[in-house]
C-alpha positions as CSV (number, residue, x, y, z in Angstrom):
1,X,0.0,0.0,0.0
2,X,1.1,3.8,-0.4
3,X,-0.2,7.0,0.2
4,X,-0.6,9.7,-2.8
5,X,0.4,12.7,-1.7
6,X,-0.3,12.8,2.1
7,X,2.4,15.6,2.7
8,X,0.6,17.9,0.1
9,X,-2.8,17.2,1.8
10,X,-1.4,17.7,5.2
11,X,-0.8,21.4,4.2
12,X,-4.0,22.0,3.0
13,X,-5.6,20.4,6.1
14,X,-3.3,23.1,8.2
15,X,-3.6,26.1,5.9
16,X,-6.9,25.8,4.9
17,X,-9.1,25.0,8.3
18,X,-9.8,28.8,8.6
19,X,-11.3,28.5,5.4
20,X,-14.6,26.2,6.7
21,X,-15.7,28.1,9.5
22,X,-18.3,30.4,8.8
23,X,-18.0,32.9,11.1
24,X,-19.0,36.7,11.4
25,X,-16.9,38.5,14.1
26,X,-18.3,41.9,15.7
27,X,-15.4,44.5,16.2
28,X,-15.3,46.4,19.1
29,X,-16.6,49.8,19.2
30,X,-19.3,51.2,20.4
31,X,-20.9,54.0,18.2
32,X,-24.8,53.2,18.4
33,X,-26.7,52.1,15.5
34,X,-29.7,52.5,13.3
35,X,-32.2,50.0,12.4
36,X,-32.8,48.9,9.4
37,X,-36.5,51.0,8.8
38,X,-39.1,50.7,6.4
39,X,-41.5,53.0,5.2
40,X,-44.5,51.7,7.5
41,X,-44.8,49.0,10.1
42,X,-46.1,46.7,7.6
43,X,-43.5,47.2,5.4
44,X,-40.7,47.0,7.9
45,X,-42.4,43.4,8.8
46,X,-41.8,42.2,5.1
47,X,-38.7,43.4,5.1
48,X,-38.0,41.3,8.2
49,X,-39.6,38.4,6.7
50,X,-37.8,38.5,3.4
51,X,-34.8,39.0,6.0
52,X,-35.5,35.6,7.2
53,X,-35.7,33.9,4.4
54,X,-32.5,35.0,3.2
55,X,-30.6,34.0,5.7
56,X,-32.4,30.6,5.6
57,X,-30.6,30.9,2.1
58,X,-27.3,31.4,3.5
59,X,-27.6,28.7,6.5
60,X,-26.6,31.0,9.0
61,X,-28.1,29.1,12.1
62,X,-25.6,26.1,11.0
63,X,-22.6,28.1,12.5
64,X,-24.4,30.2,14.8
65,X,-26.0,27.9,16.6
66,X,-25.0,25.7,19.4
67,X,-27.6,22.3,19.8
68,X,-29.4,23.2,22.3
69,X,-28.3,26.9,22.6
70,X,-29.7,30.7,22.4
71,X,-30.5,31.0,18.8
72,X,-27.8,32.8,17.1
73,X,-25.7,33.2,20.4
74,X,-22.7,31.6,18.9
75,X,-20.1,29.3,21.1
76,X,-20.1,26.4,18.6
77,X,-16.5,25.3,19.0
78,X,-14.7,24.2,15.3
79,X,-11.7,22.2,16.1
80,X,-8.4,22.7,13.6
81,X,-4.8,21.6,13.5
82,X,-3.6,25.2,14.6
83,X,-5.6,25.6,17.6
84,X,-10.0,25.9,18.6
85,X,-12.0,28.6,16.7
86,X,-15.7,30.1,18.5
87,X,-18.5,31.0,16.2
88,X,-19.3,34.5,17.5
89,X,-22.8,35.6,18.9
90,X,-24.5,37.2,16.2
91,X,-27.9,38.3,17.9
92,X,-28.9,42.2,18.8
93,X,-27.3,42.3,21.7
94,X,-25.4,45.7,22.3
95,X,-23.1,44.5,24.9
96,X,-21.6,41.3,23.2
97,X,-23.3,41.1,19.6
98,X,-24.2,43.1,16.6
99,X,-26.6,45.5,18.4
100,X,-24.5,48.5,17.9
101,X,-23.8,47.6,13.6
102,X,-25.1,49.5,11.3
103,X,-26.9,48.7,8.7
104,X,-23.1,50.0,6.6
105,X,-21.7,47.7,9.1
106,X,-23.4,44.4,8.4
107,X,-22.7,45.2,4.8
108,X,-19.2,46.4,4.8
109,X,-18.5,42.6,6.7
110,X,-20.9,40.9,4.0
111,X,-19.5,42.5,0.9
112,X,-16.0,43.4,2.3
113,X,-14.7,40.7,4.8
114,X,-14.3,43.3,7.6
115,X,-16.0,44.1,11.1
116,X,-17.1,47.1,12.3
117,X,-14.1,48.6,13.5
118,X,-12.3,47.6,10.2
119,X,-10.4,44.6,11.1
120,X,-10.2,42.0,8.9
121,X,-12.6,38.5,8.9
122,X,-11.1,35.2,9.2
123,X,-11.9,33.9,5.5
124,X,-13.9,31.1,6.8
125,X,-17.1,33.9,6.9
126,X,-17.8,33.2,3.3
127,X,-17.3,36.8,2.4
128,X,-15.4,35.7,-0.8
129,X,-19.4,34.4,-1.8
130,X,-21.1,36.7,0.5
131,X,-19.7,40.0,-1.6
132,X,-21.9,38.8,-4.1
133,X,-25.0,39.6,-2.2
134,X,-27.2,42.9,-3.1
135,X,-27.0,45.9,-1.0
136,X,-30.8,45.3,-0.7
137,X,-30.7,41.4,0.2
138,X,-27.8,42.3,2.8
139,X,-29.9,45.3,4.2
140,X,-32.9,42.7,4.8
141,X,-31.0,40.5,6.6
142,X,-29.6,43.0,8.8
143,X,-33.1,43.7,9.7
144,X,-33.9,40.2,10.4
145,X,-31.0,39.7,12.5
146,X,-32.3,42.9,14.8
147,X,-35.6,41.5,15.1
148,X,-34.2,38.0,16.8
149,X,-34.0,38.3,20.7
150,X,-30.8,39.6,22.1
151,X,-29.2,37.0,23.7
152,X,-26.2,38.7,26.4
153,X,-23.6,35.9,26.1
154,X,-19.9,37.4,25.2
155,X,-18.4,35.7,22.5
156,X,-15.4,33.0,23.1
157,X,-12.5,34.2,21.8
158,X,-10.5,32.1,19.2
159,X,-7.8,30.2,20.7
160,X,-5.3,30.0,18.1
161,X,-1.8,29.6,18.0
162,X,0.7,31.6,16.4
163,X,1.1,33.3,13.2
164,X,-2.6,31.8,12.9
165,X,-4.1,34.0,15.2
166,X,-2.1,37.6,13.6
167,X,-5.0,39.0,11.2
168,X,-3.0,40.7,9.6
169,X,-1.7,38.0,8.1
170,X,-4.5,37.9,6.0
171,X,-3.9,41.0,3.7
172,X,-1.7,38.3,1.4
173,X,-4.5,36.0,1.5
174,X,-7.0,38.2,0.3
175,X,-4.7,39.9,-2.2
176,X,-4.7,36.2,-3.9
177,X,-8.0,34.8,-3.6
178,X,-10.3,37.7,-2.9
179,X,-12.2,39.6,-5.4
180,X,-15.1,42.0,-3.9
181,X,-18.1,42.8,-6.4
182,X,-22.0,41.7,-6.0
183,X,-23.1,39.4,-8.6
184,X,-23.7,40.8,-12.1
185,X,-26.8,39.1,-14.3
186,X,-25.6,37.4,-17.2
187,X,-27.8,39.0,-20.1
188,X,-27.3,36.1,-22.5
189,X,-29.1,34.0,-19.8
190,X,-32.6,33.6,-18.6
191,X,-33.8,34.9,-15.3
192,X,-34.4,31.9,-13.7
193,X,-30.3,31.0,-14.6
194,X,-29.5,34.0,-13.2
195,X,-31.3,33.2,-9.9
196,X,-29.8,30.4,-9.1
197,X,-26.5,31.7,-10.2
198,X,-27.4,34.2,-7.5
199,X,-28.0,32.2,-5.0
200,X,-25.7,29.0,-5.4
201,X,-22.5,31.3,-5.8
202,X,-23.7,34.1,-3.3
203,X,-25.6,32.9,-0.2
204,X,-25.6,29.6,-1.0
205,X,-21.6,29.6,-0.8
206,X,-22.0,26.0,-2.5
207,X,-18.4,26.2,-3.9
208,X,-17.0,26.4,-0.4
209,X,-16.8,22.9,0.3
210,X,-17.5,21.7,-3.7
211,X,-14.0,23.4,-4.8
212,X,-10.6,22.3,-3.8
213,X,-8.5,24.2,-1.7
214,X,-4.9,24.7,-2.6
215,X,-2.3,24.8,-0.3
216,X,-2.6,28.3,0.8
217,X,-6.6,27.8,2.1
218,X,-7.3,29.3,-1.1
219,X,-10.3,28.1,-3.4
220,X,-8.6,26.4,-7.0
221,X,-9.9,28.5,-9.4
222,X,-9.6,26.3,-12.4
223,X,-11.3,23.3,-10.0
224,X,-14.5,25.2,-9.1
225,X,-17.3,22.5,-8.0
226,X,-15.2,19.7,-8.9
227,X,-15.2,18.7,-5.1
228,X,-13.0,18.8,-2.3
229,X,-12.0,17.0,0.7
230,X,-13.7,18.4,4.1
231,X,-10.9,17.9,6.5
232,X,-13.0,19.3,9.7
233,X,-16.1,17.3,8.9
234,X,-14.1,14.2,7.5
235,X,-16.6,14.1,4.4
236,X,-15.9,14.0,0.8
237,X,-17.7,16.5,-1.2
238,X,-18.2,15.1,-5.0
239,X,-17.8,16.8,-7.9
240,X,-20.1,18.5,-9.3
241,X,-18.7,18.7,-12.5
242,X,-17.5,14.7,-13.7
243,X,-20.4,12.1,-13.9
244,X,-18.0,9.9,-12.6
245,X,-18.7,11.5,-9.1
246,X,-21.7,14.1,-8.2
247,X,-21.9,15.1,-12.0
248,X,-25.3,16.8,-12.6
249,X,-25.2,16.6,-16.9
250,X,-27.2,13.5,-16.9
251,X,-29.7,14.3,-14.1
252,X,-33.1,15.7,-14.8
253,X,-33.9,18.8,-13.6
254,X,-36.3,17.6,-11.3
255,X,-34.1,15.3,-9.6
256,X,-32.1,17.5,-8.6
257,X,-34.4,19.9,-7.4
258,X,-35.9,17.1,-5.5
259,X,-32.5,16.5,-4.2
260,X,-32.3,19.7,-3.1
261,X,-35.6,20.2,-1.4
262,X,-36.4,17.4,0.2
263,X,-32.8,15.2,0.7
264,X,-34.1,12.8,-1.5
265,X,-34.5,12.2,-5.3
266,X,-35.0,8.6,-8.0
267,X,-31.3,9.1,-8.2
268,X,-29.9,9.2,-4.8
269,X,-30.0,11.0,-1.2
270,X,-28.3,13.5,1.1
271,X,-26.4,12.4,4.1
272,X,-23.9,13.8,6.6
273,X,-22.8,17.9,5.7
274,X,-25.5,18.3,2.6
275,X,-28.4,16.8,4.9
276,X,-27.4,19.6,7.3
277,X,-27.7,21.8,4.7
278,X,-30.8,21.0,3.5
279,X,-32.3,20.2,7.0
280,X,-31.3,23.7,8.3
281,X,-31.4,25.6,5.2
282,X,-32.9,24.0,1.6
283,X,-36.3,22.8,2.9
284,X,-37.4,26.4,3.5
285,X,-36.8,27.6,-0.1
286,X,-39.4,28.6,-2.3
287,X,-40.2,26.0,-5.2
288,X,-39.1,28.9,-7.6
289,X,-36.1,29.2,-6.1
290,X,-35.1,25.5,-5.8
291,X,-36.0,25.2,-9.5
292,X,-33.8,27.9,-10.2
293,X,-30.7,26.5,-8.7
294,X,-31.1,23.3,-10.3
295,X,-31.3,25.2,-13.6
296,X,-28.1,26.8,-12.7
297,X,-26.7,23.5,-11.3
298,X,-27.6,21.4,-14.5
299,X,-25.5,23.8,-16.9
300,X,-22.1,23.8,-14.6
301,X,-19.8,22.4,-17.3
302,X,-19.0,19.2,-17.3
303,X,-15.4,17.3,-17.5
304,X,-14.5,13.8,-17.8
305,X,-12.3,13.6,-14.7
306,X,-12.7,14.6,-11.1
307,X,-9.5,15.6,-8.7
308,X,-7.8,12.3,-7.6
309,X,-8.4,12.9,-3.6
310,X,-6.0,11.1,-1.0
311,X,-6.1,7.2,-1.4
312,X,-4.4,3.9,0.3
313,X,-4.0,1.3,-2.3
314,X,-4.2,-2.2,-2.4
315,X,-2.9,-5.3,-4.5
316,X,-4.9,-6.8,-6.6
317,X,-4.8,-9.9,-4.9
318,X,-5.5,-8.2,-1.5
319,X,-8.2,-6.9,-3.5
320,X,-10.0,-9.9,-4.7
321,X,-9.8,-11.5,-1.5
322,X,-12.1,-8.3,-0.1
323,X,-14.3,-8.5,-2.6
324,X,-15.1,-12.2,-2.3
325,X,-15.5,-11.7,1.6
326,X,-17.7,-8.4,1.2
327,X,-20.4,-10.6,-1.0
328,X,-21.3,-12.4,2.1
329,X,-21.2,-9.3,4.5
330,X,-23.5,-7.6,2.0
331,X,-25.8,-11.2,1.7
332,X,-26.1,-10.9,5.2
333,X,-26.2,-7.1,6.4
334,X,-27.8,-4.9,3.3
335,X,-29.4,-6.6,0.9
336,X,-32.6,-6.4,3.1
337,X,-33.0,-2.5,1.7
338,X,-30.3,-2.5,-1.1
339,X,-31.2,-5.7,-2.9
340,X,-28.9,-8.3,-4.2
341,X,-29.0,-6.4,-7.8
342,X,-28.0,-3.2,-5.6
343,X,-30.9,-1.6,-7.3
344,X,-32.2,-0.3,-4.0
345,X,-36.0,0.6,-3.1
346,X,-35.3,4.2,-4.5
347,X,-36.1,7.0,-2.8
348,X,-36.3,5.2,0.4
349,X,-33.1,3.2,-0.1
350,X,-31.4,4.3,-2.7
351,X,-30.0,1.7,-5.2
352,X,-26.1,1.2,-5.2
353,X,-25.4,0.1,-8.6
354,X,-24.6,2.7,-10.6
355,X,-24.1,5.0,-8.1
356,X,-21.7,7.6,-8.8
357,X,-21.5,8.4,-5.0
358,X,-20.6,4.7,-4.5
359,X,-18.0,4.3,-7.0
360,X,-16.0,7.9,-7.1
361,X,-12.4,7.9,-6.7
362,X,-12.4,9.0,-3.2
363,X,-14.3,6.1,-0.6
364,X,-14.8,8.3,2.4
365,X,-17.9,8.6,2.2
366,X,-19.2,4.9,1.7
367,X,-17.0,4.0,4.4
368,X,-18.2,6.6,6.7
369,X,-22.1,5.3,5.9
370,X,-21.3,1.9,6.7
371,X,-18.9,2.9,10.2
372,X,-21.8,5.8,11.3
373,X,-24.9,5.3,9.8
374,X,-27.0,8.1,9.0
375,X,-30.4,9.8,8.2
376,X,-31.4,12.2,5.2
377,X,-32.8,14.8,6.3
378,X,-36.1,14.9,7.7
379,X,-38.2,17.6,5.4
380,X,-42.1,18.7,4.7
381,X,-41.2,16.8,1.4
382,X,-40.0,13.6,3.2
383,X,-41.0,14.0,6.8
384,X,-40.0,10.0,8.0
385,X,-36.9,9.7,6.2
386,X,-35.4,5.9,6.4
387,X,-32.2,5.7,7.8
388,X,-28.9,3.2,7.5
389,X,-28.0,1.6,10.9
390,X,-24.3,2.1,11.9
391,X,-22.1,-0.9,11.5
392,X,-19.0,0.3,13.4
393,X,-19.6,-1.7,16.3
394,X,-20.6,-4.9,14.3
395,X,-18.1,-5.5,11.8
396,X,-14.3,-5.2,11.8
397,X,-12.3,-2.2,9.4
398,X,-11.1,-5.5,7.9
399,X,-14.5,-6.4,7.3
400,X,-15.9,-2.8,6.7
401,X,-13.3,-2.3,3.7
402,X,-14.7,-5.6,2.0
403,X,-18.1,-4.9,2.4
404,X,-17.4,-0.8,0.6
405,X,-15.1,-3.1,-1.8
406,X,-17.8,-5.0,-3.1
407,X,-20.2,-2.5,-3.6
408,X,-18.0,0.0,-5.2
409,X,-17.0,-3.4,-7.7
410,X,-20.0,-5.0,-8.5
411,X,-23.4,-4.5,-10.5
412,X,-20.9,-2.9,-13.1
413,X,-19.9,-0.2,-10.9
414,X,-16.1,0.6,-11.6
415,X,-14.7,1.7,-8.2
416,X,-11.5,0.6,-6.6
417,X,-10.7,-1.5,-3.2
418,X,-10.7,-0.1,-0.1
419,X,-8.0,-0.6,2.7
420,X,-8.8,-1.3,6.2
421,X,-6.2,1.6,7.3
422,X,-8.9,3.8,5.5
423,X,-11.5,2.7,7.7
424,X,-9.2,2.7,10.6
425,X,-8.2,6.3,9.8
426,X,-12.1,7.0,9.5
427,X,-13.0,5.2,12.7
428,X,-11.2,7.1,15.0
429,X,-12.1,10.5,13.6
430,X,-15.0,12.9,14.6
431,X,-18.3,12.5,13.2
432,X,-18.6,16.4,12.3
């Protein structure tokens, strides 16, 4: 066995961490604010409302959020190699939250990357998508975010070591990899294209975990949506661009609007990060709007090859001799839901054979369904999701990598054989 470049990936794990926490940090000064007014009461109250929705849009809660915790009051602790960052508290509160930002404020951070008092924003607050967002769109969810209940919690400070925690550091980074500019309508494309352009590259902030990150936590800019390795939430996310992995060119539109909205489709579901997403986030969008991203999503370009991510290799003959053994772990432990075809009971177990999901380069995510189970997410559109039982206490990594082996080989599927150091190295890490 060998590893393919585990040095070069060990870089981007340390470099680019900062990159995947979403994070909006108040400055510290304490000139008082306006609100964000309307012309009338009612009018304020749709603003508020459309406010709402928007940030719905950009998943703000996820980051926010602590389970369990004050809405918005931050504290949710993201682990890295370089030391323990604290989502900030984000609620009205004029002591330790945004109660004394502006309306300029809130969009100086969104469109800029900088707090109120002008220092700079860790690049994991996706201002590098955020910028993208309308003056108008910004200013409604600035009046949302006044209208939640304050919430007098101070924000943890970031414990991070050093050069990481010198923001100043980041002028370089944002010399490289940041370009400010809200998003400008292509005219040679419909509305509803430009909508869902709008919203997957802006709010949505899609390409955040869907594009490789290069050594210097900076997005690749020739990779965009041809998926990237999570390091903090030890998932895979597929490429959207190569029907070898996530590759949308030979979906139908409504399946992956159906994806979208309700975590299921005919063609597959979401689990781990993406059911988050569309738990805390998708579910709530208009049908209009869903529609429109899949429009957008369907005509991402497409390329015959994805990234080749980090993976262990085994011999052939190691190889055959999991395969072999994985036909009787998968007799006995999935084809109950997955059938011995591997055509699944779609959209309540989705089929395996000719599953791109299954099959990609990069078996993290197999491996991690099998170890840790999982739900999709439970929506209006599929309010009793089935789930997959976790296996990690019932079957060895031995016997884990044989049973990923044969389903990523059989039914015509053309993956590769898994290692039990992969599962190993999966076993041990955190679920999220």
């Amino acid at each position: 066995m060998k590893r393919k470049s585990l040095f070069a990936l060990s870089a981007v794990v340390v470099v680019a961490a900062a990159a995947l926490v979403p994070v909006l940090w108040s400055g510290g000064d304490n000139l008082h604010n306006g609100t964000a007014m309307a012309a009338t009461p009612a009018d304020q109250a749709a603003l508020i409302k459309k406010g709402e929705y928007l940030a719905r849009a950009g998943d703000c809660i996820a980051c926010h959020t602590v389970r369990g915790g004050k809405q918005f009051a931050g504290g949710l602790p993201m682990l890295t190699p370089f030391g323990t960052m604290f989502t900030p508290n984000i609620t009205p509160d004029d002591q330790y939250g945004i109660g004394k930002w502006t309306q300029d404020d809130f969009y100086r951070a969104m469109h800029t990357g900088r707090s109120k008092d002008g220092s700079l924003l860790y690049p994991g607050f996706p201002f590098t998508s955020y910028t993208k967002v309308t003056r108008a769109d910004s200013d409604a969810i600035y009046a949302y975010m006044r209208s939640v209940t304050p919430v007098n919690v101070p924000s943890r400070p970031h414990e991070l070591k050093f050069p990481f925690n010198q923001r100043n550091m980041l002028i370089g980074w944002r010399t490289l990899f940041f370009r400010e500019g809200e998003y400008k309508a292509d005219p040679t494309k419909s509305v509803e294209w430009n909508r869902g352009a709008y919203l997957i590259e802006g709010l949505g902030h899609c390409g955040m975990c869907h594009t490789s990150i290069n050594a210097m936590g900076g997005p690749v800019s020739s990779a965009a949506f041809a998926g990237g390795l999570i390091p903090l939430q030890n998932w895979y996310a597929p490429s959207l661009t190569s029907n070898k992995e996530a590759g949308l060119g030979d979906w139908e539109t409504k399946d992956i609007a159906d994806l979208l909205k309700t975590g299921v489709s005919n063609r597959g579901a979401v689990f781990g990060p993406m059911a988050e997403v569309v738990h805390n986030s998708l579910q709530y969008m208009s049908d209009e709007d869903i529609n429109a991203m899949a429009t957008y999503l369907k005509t991402i370009p497409q390329k015959s090859e994805a990234p080749e991510p980090l993976q262990l290799e085994t011999s052939e003959k190691f190889g055959g001799e999991l395969l072999k053994q994985g036909q009787k772990i998968y007799a006995d432990n999935c084809a109950k839901c997955h059938a011995e075809n591997g055509l699944g009971m779609p959209p309540s177990f989705p089929p395996l054979a000719n599953n791109q999901s299954i099959q990609m380069p990069s078996a993290v995510n197999p491996i991690r369904m099998v170890l840790n189970g999982g739900y999709p997410p439970s929506t209006d559109g599929n309010p009793h999701p089935y789930g997959m039982p976790p296996f990690a206490q019932a079957l060895s990594n031995t016997e884990v990598a044989a049973v990923v082996t044969y389903i990523r080989m059989s039914w015509g599927n053309h993956g590769t054989a898994v290692s039990p150091q992969q599962v190993s190295d999966l076993r041990s890490a955190p679920l999220d």
